[in-house]
Every structure is written in structure tokens, then in C-alpha cells.
C-alpha positions in Angstrom: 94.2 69.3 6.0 92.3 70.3 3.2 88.4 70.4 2.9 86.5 67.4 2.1 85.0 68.7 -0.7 88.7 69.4 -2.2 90.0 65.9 -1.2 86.8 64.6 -2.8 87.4 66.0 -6.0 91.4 65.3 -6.2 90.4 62.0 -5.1 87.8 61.3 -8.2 90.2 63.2 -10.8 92.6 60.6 -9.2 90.6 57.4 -9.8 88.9 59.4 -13.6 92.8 59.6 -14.5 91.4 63.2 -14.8 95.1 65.4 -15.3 95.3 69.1 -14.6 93.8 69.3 -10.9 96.4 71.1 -8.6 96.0 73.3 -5.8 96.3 76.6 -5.7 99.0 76.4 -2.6 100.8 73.7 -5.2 101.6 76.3 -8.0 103.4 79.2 -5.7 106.9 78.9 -4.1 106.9 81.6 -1.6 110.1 82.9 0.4 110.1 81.4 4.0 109.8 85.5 5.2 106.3 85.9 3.6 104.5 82.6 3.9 102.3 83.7 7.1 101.3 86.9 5.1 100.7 85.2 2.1 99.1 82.2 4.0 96.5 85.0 5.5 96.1 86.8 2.2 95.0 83.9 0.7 92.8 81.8 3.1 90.8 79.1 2.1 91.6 80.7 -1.6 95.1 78.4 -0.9 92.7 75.7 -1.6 91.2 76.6 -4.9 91.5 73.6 -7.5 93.0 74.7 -11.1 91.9 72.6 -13.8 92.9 72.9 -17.4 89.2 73.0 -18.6 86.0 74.5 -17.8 84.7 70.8 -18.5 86.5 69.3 -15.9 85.7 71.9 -13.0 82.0 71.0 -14.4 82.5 67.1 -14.2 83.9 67.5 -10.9 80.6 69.6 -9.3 78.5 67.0 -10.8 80.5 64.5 -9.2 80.5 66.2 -6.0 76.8 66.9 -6.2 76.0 63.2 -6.8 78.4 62.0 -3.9 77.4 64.9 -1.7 81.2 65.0 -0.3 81.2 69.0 -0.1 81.8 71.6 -2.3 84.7 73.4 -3.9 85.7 76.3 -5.8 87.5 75.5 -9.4 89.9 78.0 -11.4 89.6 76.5 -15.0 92.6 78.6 -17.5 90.4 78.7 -20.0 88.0 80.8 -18.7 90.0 83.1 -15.9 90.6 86.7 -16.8 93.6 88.6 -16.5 92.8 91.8 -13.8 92.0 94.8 -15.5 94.3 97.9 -15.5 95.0 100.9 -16.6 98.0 100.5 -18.0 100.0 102.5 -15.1 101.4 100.6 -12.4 100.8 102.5 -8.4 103.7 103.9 -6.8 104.4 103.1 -3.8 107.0 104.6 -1.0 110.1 102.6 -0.8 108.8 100.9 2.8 107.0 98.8 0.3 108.3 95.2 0.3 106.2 94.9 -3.2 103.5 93.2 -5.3 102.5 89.8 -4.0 102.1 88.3 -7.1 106.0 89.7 -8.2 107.4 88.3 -4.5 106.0 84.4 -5.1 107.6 82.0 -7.9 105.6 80.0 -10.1 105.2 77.9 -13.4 104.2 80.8 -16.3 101.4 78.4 -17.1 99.4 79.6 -14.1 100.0 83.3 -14.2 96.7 84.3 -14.7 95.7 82.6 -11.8 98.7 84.1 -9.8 97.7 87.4 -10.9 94.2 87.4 -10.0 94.9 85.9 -6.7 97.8 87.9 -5.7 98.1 90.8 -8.2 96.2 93.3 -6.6 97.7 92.7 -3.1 100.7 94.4 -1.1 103.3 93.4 1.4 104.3 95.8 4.0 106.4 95.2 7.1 104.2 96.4 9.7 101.0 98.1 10.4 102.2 102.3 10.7 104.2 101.4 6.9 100.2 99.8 6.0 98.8 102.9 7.6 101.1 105.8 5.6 100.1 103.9 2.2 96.2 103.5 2.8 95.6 106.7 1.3 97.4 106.2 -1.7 96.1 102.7 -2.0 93.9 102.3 -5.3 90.6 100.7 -4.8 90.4 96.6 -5.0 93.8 96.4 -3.4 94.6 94.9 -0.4 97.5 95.5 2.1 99.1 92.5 4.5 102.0 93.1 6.8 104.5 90.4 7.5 102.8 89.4 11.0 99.7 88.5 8.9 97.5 91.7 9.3 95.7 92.7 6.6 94.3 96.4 5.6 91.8 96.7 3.1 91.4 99.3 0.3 88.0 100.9 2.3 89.8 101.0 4.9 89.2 98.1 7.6 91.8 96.4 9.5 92.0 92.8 10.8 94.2 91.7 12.5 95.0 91.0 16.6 96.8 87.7 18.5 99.1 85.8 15.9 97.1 83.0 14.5 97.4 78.9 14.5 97.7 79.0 10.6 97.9 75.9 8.8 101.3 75.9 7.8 100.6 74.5 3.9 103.2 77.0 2.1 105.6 75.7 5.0 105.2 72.1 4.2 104.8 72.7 0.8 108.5 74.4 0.6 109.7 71.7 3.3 108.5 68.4 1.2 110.3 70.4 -2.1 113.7 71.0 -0.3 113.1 67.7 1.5 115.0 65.7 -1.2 117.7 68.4 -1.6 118.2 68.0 2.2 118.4 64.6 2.4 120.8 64.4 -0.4 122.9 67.0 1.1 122.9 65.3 4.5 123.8 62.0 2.5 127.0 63.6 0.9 127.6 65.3 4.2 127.5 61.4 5.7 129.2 60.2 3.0 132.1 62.8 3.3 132.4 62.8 6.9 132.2 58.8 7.2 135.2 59.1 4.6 137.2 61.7 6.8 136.1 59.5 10.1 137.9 56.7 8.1 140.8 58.5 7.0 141.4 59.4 10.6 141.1 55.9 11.9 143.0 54.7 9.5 146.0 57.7 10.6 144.9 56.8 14.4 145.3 52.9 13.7 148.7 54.1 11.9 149.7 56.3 14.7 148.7 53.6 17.3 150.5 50.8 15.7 153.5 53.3 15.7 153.5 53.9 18.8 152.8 50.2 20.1 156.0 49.4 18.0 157.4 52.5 19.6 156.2 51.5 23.3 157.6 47.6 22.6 161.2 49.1 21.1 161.1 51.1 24.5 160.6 47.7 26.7 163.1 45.9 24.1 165.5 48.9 25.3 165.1 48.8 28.2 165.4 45.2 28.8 168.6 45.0 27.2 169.5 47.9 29.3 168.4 45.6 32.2 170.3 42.6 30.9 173.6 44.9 29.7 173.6 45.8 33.5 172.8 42.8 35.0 175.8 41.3 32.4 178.2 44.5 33.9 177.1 43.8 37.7 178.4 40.5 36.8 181.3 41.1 35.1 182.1 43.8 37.9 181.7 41.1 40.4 183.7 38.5 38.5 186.7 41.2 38.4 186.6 41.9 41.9 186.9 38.3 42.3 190.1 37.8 39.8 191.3 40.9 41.7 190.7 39.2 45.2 192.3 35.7 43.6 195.3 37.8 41.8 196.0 39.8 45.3 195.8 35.8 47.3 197.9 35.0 44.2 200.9 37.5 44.9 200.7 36.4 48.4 200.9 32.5 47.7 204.1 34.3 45.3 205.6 35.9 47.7 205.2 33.6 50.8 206.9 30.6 48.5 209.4 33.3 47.4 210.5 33.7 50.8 209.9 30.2 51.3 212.0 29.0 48.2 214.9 31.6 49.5 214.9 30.0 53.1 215.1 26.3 51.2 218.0 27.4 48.8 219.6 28.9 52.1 219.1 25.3 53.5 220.4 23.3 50.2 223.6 26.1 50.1 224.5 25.2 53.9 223.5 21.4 52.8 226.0 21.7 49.9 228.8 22.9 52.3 228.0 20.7 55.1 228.2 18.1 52.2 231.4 18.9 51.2 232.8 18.9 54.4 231.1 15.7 55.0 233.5 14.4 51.6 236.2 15.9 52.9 235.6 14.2 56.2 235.0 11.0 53.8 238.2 11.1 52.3 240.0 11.9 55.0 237.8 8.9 56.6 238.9 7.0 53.4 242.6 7.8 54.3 242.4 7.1 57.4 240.9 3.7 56.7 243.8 2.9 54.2 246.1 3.9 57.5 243.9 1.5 59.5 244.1 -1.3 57.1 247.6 -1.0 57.1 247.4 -1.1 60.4 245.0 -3.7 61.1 247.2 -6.5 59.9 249.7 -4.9 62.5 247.3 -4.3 65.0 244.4 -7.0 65.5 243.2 -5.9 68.6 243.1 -2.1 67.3 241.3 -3.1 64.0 237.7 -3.8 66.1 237.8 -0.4 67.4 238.6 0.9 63.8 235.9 -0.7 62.4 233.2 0.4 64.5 234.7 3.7 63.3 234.2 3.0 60.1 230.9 1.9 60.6 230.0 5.0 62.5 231.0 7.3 60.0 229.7 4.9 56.9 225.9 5.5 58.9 226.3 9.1 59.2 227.4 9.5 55.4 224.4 7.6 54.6 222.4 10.0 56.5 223.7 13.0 55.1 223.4 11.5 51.5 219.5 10.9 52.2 218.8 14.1 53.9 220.7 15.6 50.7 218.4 14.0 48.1 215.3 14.7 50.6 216.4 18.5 50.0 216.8 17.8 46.5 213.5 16.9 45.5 211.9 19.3 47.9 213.7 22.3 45.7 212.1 20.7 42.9 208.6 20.5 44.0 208.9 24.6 44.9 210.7 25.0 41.8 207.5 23.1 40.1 204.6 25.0 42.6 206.4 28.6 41.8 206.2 27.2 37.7 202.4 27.0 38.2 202.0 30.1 40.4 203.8 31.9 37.3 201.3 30.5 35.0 198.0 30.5 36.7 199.4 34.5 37.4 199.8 34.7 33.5 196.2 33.5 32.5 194.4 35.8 35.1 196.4 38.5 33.9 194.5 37.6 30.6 191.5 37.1 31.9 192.0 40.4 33.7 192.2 41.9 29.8 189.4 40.7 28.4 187.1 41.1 31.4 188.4 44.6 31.0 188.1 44.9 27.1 184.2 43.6 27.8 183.8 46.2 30.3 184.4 48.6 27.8 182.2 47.0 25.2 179.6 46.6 28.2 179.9 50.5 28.4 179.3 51.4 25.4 176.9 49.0 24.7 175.0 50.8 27.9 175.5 54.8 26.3 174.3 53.5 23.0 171.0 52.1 25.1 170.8 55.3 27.0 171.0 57.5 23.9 168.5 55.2 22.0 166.0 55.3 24.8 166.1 58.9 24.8 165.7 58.8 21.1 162.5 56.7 21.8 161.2 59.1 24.3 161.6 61.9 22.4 160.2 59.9 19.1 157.1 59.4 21.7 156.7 62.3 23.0 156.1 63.4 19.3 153.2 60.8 18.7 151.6 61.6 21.5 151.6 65.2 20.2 150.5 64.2 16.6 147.8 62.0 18.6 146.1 64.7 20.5 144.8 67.1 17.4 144.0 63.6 15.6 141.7 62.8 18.7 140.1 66.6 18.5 139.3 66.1 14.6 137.9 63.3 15.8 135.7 64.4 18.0 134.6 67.2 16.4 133.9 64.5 13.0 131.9 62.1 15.7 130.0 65.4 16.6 129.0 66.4 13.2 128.4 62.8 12.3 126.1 62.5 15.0 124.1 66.1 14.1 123.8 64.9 10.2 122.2 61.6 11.8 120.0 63.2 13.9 119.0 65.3 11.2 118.5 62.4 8.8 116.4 60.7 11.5 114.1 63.3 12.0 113.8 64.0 8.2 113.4 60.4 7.8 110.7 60.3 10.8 108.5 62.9 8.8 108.8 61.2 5.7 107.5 58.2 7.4 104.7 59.8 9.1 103.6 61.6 6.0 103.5 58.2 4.0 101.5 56.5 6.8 99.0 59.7 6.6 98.8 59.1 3.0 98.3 55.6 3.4 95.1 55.8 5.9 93.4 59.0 3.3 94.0 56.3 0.3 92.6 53.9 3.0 89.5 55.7 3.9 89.1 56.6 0.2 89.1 53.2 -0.4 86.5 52.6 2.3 84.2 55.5 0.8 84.0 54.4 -2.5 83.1 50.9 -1.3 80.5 52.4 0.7 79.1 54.5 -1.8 79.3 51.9 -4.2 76.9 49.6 -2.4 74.8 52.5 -2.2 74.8 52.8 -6.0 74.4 48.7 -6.1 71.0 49.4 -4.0 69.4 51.9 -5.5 69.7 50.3 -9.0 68.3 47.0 -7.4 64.9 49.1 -6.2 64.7 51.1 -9.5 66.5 54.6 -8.3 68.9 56.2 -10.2 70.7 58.3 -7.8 72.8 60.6 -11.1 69.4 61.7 -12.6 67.3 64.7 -10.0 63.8 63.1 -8.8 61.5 63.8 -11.5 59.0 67.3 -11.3 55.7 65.8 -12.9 52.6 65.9 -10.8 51.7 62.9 -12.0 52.4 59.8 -14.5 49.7 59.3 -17.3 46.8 57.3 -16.9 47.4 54.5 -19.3 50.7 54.1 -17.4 48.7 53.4 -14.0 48.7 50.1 -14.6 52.7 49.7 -15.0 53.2 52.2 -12.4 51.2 50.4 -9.5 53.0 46.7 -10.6 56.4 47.8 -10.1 55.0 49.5 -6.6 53.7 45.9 -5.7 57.3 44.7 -6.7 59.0 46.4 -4.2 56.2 46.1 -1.6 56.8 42.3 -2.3 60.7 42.7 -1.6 60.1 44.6 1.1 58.5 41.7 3.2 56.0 41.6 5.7 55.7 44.5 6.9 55.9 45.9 10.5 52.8 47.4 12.4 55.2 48.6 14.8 58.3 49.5 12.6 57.5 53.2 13.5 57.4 52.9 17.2 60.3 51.0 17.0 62.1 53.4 14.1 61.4 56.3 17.2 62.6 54.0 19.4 65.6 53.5 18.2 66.2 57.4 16.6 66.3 58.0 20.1 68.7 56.0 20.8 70.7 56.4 18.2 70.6 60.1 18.7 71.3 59.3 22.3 74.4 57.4 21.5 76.1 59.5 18.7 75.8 62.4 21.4 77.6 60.2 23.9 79.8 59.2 20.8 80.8 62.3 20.0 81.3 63.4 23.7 83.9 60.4 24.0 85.4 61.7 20.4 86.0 65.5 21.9 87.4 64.2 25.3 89.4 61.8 23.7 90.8 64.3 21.3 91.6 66.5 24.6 93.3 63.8 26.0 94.9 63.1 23.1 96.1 67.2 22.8 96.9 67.2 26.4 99.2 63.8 25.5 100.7 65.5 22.5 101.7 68.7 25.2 103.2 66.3 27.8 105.0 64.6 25.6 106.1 67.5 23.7 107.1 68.8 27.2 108.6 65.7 28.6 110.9 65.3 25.3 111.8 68.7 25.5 113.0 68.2 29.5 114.6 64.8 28.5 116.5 66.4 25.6 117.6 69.5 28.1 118.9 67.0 30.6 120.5 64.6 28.3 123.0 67.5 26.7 123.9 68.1 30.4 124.6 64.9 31.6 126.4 63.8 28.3 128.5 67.0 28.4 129.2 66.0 32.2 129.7 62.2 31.8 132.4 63.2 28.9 134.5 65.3 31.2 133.8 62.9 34.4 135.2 60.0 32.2 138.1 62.0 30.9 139.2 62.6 34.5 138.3 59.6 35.7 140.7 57.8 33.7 143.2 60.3 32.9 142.6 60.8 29.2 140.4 58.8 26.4 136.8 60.1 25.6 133.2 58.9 26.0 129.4 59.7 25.0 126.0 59.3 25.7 123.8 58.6 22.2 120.2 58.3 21.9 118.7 55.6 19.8 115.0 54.6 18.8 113.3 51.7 19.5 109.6 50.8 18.7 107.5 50.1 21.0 103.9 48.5 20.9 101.2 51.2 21.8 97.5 51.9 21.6 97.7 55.2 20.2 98.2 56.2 16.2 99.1 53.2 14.1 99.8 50.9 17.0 103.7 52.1 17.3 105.1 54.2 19.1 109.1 55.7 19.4 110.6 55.2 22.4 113.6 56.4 23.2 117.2 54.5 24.2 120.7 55.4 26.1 123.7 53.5 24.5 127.4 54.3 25.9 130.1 54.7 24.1 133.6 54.5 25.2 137.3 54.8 24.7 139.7 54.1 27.5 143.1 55.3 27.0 145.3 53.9 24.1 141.8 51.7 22.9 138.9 52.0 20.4 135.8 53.5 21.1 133.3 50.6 21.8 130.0 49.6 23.6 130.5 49.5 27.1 130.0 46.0 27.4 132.7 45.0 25.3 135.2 46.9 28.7 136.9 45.0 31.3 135.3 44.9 34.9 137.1 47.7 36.0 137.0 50.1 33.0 133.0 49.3 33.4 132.8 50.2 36.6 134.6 53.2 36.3 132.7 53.8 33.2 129.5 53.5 35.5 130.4 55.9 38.2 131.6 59.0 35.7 127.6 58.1 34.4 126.7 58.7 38.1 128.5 61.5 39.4 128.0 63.2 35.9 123.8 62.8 37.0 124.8 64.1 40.7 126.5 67.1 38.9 123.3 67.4 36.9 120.8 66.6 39.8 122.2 66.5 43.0 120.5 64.2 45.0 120.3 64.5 49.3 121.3 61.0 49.6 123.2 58.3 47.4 124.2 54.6 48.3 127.4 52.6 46.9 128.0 49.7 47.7 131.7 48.5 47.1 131.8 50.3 43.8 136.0 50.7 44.1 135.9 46.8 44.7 137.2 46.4 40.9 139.3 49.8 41.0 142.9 49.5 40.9 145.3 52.2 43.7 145.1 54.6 40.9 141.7 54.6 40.4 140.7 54.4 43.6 142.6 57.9 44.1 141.1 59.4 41.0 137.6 58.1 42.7 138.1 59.8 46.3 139.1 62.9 44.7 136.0 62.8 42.7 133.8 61.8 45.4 134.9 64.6 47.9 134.3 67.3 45.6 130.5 66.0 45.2 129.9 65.8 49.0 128.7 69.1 49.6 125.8 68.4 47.9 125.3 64.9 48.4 125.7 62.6 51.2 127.3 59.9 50.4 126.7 56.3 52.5 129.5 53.7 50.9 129.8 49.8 51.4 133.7 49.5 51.2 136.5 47.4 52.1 139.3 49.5 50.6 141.4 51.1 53.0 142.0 54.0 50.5 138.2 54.6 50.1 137.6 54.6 54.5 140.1 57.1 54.6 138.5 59.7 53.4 135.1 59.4 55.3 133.5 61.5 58.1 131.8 58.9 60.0 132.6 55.0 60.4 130.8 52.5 61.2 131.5 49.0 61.7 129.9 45.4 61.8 131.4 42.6 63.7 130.6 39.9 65.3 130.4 39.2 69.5 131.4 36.0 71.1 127.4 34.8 71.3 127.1 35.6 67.4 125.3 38.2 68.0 126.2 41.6 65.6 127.4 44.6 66.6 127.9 48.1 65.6 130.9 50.5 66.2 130.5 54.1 65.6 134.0 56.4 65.0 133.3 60.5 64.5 136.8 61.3 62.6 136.7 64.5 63.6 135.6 64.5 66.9 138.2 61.6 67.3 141.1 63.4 65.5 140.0 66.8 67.7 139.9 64.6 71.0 143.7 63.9 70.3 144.8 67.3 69.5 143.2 68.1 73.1 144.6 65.6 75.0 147.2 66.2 77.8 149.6 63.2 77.3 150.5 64.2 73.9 
């Protein structure tokens, strides 16, 4: 910081609304190459106050000699001369870097004080270039290398271990590019958050694509499943009108052969029917004979007649038995009439289940080729997916660098404001202070701005007015003390006694304080270390944990309530963020159970891969795996067991199998517990060995 004498006088020009007063390291812009050799050039010359005016460098010594804050050396322009030359500039090898005062930029306004400062000084790389131009250095001149050794025109050297410098032309060049780096970083933010939506907006695209791809693949496919299912069918119903048409030809031929016997029966019916008219007329002849002859003969007639009856019966027989035959023919006639048209209608049911077949058929190619053409359209998506995810990545990455960057430059502006704010503070405090000082001199008759006064002695006739204001302020004072001064010892002691001890506790707590800054430092630096290893780790872990998608590990700030500084104190967070398969990246408590859990034990065995650990417990982690996972989890877990031992709680038969040593707990028939022990190996050796096998 700078002296108190300098903050003293910035601080009254402040409050005088006195213009002009700038520090000297406030008016140079040097390269980031030369500010430790200009920084040691310069010294506490860096904090030199140029004023306008030899009147204000004047007012500001008074001030400061009244106030008794320090002191400090003032550069008025008015009065500062140029360096005296001859008129010819030195030569110098062509090792020379140059003039200091040609190497800085500045405002034309303070080049006099530039030039004094910095004109008669030169910048050399090293100490052997400082050495070869010594002798032709002209006297005043001085000569500082880039390491901050400096070489004087008589010839001394200073220089040795590099030095703790203050760092002023640092900060001064870092709080003028601060704004242009924060802008920058903005538009870098602003540009990147516009690419990172562009690209979601092509991911959400892509995705929705291929969601409507993946459902016109399930929409395929189900109507391949229900085309099938429809031909399996139709198949099945035409092996069915097959079976019915084959029973059908049977039925056709059996009351073929059937009808033929039944026409052979009504053909020999017919002729025996014939014959039986024949016989009937010839009856009927006969009868007309015996009629005749029944008047003649009486007694013959009876036996005629029962004749006659006899053959009247068996006519009557042969007439039923005829029309018996009759309608029989008719009914096969009507059975082979149906036959013929039930054979017609499956014949055209035959057709179309045949012309459907064919429609089923082509239905099924055109499903086949337009799954394929699906595929193939996926296949493609997937591929425009996969550089979309890498620009993605490498846009989170940068994102994530510009807001780190932003956070720190943020942090510093932060902490330079609150350093403002206690100075202005204790400014504030001073002047009250000082103030009341100023309030209690006037009340006793001092004023403190004008030097005690050098007279011997006042005049006699002024005795009188002399020794009444003296028994004034004896009768402010009080009574007075007999023992103030025994007391005033008394407590000088102590006082001296406790501002020792105070500034004991001041140096070891500003040790403790260093040795805090150093831990921390250290600490932060470990953490920082570790946390790129395990976030690299965790990202690949995930990855193969579930087969694609990505994750992260980010740091966030949180303020936490402390004793030291201002009373707050950064502290430092862990936030996951993941993005399973096919989803959006999201916090890790937005996941299902098992994409949790999965996302928990990539964080593990990516800290295991980091810093392996002798022993590690898990108890049922796979209990909200999936089979899938639960594979991808063994394979993961043997290639970590040859540097950790692993103890697992499991009930997974997939997870057991993989273990070197069993054990189980049951329970005995007094409900008591017991343990069962099972080597694999020695078990699985034990039945290589054995005999009977």
C-alpha cells in the first residue's frame, strides 16, 4: 500500500476538492516485460505525488505538518526542470533494450516528470550486456536489467535474490485492462451462450427427429407385427378352407358313388316295376278270365280271389317301395345341389383369401423396406448427433473457463471495493478523531495551525490578563490530584506494559494469519489438482457406465460466516451435472433412482481411480441397477480390485458371482445367527482335483 504520508495527502486533496494530485505510478503504462525493472528503478520514487502547482504541494506539507500523518515528496509542473543535455544522445550497442523513459507510455502533460524520472536510465537484459556498457555509460545514468538489478554510473551493483516487490505497475495495468477484460469475457459469454443455444435448439430438433423417427420405427414395426399376425391368420384360415374343401370332395365323391348305387337301385326298380305291370295286366287278364269264370265256377272264384288279393298287396308294395325310392333320389339329388354350391362359395373364398395373401405380402415388403429406410434415416441422426454433442462439449468447456474467469475477475473487483471501503472508513475515523482534537484545543485556548510562540516572556502590563486566563483553565481543570503523578507512572507502565503485549498478539496474529493465507493457498491449490482429476475420471466413468451421454463436476461459491477479514468467507461447493442417454443435462436430483445411483458410483470409482483406497464398503448399491447395468457395474468393479478391496452388501445374483470370498448369514433353528464362509477358488480348485469327476 502506499505510505501514510501519501494517503494522507490524497486523502485531504480528496476532501479540499484539491484536482491535480496523481501518483507518479498513475501516469506511466509500462509493458508487462519491464514492470519489475521499472518497479526497482523507481522505488519509493513510484510514489511521488504530481501536483499542478507549487501551491498545492505547499498546502499539502502544511497540512501534513499540522496533522502529523507523515511526509511526502511532491513533483509540482510548474517548477520541475527538463534534464540537462548536451544536445547528443549516447550510443549504445544494439544489446540495449533502450531509454526507460522512451519504453513507458504516458499523457504528454507529464513528460517532464517522465523524463526526469526515467530519462537518464537504461534497460538491459542481463547483468554481462550491463557490464559491456558500464564503460561507455555517461555519468548520472543508471543501468537496470530485466531481473531488477541495477548498475550505477560509478560503478556499484545491487542486486542478489529476486525481491517481494509491490506489484503497483501490475495492478495498475491489471485494474486498466480490467474493464476491457471483463467486456471481452461478456461478449465471449454472450456469443458462446448464443452458440450453446443454437445447438440446443439443433439438439432439441435432432432429438424430436429422431423421437418421431424412433415412434415411426415402433409404428412399423407394429404393423409389421399385426400384418403378420393378420397373414398367420389368414394362413391358418386357408389351411382350414383347404382341410374343409379336401372333406368337401370326399362328402362329393362318397354321395357320388352313393347317388350311382341309388340310380342303380331306381333303374332295377324301374324294370322290376315294369314287370310288376306286366304281371298286373296280365293279373288284370287273368282276372277278366276269372270273372268270366266265376259265374261258371262258384267254388273256383274263392280261390281266385285270394289271388287277386295276393297280387293286389304285393302291387301295393311295390308301388310304396317305388315312391320311397323316389323321394330318396330327390333328397341326394337336393344334398349333391348344396355340396355343389357350398364347393362354389369356398372356391371364392379360396380367391380372395388368396388375393389378400397377396395384398398381405406386399403390404409386409413395403414394411420391411420402410423399416430399413428408418434405420438407415437413424443411423444418420445418430451420426449428425455425435459432432453436435462434441461442439457441445467443447461450448460447455469454454463456457465454463469464461465463467471462471469472470468469477475471479469479479472476486478481485469485490475485494478491491471492500479495501476501498475500510481506507474511506478509517479516513473517516481519523478525521473524527482529529477533529475532536481540534474541538479541544480551541476550548483550552490552543491553536494547534499556528507554531508555539518564541518570546521569552509576555509584557508586564499583560501579567494581569495572562495569570486570569491561567486561573481559567486551573478552574476547568478541577480539583486537582496530589497523586495524579504516581498514578500517571502507574498507569504509563501499564500502558506500556499492555501495548507491548498488544503488539506481541498483533505480530503473532499476523503470522497466523500468513501461515492461514499459505495453507489455504496450499490447500486450494491440492483441491483444485484433485478436482480436474476426478472430474476428468467421473466423465469417462459415467460415459461407460451408461453406455454413452456425458457428465461433470462444477464448482460453485457459497458464503460462509467467518471470523476472519470482513466476517465472510468463500467456501467452496460440488454440483453434478448430468445427461443420461437420449436426455438433457440436469442436476442430479432431478434422475430416476437408478440413473442416481449409477450416477453416484461413476463419482466413486472415478475417486478410487484418483485415490485408491485399501478398503471400500457398498452396501446393496446394484439394488436399483437394472441386468445391464449391473454387468456394466461388475466389469467396472473388477478392474478396480487390484487396488482396492472391495466388501459388498448384495442380493443380486449377478453382483455374487463375481466375488472371491462369500459369506453368508442365516438363521439356526434356536434363532440364533450363523455365518457360512465359501473360498471360490479353493472351492472351484477342490473340484478340479477331485477323483469322481
Amino acid at each position: 500500500g502506499a505510505f501514510a504520508g501519501v494517503k494522507a495527502a490524497l486523502e485531504w486533496a480528496e476532501r479540499n476538492r484539491r484536482t491535480g494530485f496523481t501518483l507518479v505510478q498513475q501516469i506511466i503504462r509500462v509493458p508487462p516485460l519491464l514492470e519489475t525493472a521499472i518497479e526497482v528503478a523507481l522505488g519509493a520514487r513510484l510514489q511521488h505525488i504530481v501536483v499542478e502547482q507549487w501551491r498545492d504541494a505547499e498546502d499539502a506539507i502544511a497540512e501534513l505538518r499540522r496533522s502529523g500523518a507523515g511526509r511526502a515528496t511532491f513533483l509540482p509542473l510548474d517548477t520541475l526542470r527538463r534534464p540537462q543535455h548536451d544536445g547528443r544522445r549516447p550510443t549504445f550497442s544494439t544489446n540495449v533494450i533502450g531509454i526507460a523513459a522512451e519504453l513507458v507510455e504516458y499523457d504528454p502533460h507529464y513528460a517532464v516528470v517522465v523524463e526526469q524520472l526515467l530519462g537518464r536510465m537504461l534497460v538491459v537484459a542481463d547483468l554481462a550486456t550491463a557490464r559491456s556498457e558500464l564503460r561507455h555509460l555517461p555519468p548520472g545514468w543508471t543501468i537496470v536489467t530485466l531481473a531488477g538489478e541495477q548498475v550505477q554510473s560509478g560503478g556499484a551493483v545491487t542486486g542478489g535474490a529476486p525481491t517481494r516487490e509491490s506489484g503497483v505497475l501490475r495492478r495498475e495495468r491489471e485494474l486498466r485492462e480490467l474493464p476491457t477484460l471483463v467486456t471481452e469475457a461478456r461478449a465471449q459469454l454472450a456469443a458462446i451462450d448464443e452458440q450453446r443455444a443454437v445447438i440446443e435448439a439443433e439438439l432439441q430438433a435432432v432429438t424430436h427427429r429422431l423421437r418421431q423417427t424412433e415412434q415411426a420405427e415402433r409404428d412399423a414395426h407394429r404393423r409389421r407385427e399385426t400384418a403378420r399376425n393378420a397373414l398367420d391368420q389368414a394362413q391358418h384360415h386357408a389351411r382350414q378352407v383347404e382341410q374343409e374343401q379336401q372333406w368337401v370332395i370326399t362328402q362329393q365323391e362318397r354321395l357320388l358313388n352313393e347317388l350311382n348305387a341309388l340310380t342303380e337301385q331306381i333303374t332295377a326298380l324301374q324294370a322290376r316295376q315294369a314287370t310288376l305291370r306286366d304281371e298286373h295286366a296280365a293279373a288284370e287278364a287273368a282276372l277278366a278270365v276269372v270273372r268270366e269264370r266265376y259265374e261258371q265256377h262258384v267254388l273256383a272264384g274263392r280261390t281266385v280271389q285270394d289271388r287277386l288279393a295276393n297280387q293286389r298287396a304285393a302291387l301295393t308294395a311295390a308301388r310304396s317301395r317305388q315312391q320311397m325310392l323316389t323321394e330318396l333320389r330327390n333328397r341326394h339329388e337336393q344334398t349333391i345341389a348344396g355340396i355343389e354350391q357350398q364347393q362354389r362359395e369356398l372356391e371364392v373364398a379360396l380367391q380372395a383369401l388368396q388375393t389378400e395373401r397377396a395384398q398381405r405380402e406386399t403390404t409386409y415388403a413395403t414394411g420391411l423396406a420402410r423399416q430399413q429406410h428408418v434405420l438407415a434415416e437413424l443411423n444418420s441422426l445418430r451420426a449428425q448427433i455425435d459432432p453436435a454433442e462434441t461442439e457441445l462439449k467443447t461450448a460447455e468447456a469454454e463456457l465454463a473457463e469464461l465463467e471462471a474467469a469472470e468469477s475471479r475477475a469479479t472476486a478481485e473487483l469485490l475485494a478491491a471495493e471492500a479495501d476501498h471501503s475500510r481506507f474511506v472508513r478509517e479516513a473517516q475515523r481519523a478525521a473524527d478523531r482529529l477533529e475532536t482534537l481540534f474541538e479541544r484545543a480551541v476550548a483550552d485556548g490552543v491553536d494547534l495551525t499556528k507554531p508555539p510562540p518564541t518570546s521569552p516572556a509576555p509584557p508586564t502590563d499583560e501579567l494581569p490578563a495572562a495569570i486570569e486566563a491561567l486561573r481559567a483553565r486551573i478552574v476547568r481543570l478541577g480539583v486537582v490530584n496530589p497523586l495524579a503523578l504516581e498514578e500517571y507512572e502507574e498507569a504509563a507502565k501499564r500502558h506500556t506494559f499492555l501495548t507491548a503485549q498488544a503488539d506481541d498478539l498483533r505480530a503473532a496474529s499476523a503470522t497466523l494469519h500468513q501461515l492461514i493465507v499459505e495453507l489455504d493457498g496450499a490447500m486450494n491449490h491440492r483441491f483444485q489438482h484433485t478436482f480436474q482429476a476426478i472430474a476428468a475420471e467421473f466423465s469417462a466413468t459415467f460415459q461407460e457406465l451408461f453406455g454413452g451421454g456425458s457428465a461433470r463436476l462444477e464448482l460453485i461459491d457459497a458464503d460462509d460466516t467467518g471470523d476472519e477479514g470482513n466476517g465472510k468467507r468463500t467456501t467452496l461447493g460440488v454440483e453434478i451435472i448430468a445427461r443420461p442417454p437420449g436426455k438433457r443435462p440436469q442436476n442430479i436430483a432431478l434422475l430416476s433412482g437408478g440413473e442416481r445411483t449409477l450416477t453416484a458410483v461413476a463419482l466413486l470409482f472415478a475417486i478410487l481411480k484418483v485415490n485408491p483406497s485399501p478398503f471400500c464398503i457398498l452396501d446393496e448399491t446394484d439394488a436399483a441397477l437394472d441386468e445391464s447395468n449391473v454387468g456394466r457395474f461388475r466389469t467396472m468393479l473388477q478392474r478396480l480390485t487390484d487396488r482396492t478391496q472391495f466388501i459388498l452388501i448384495t442380493h443380486n445374483r449377478g453382483t455374487i458371482e463375481i466375488a472371491d470370498t462369500l459369506y453368508g448369514v442365516s438363521m439356526g433353528d434356536d434363532g440364533a445367527s450363523r455365518v457360512v464362509s465359501l473360498r471360490v477358488e479353493e472351492y472351484v480348485g477342490a473340484a478340479h482335483n477331485d477323483p469322481r469327476r
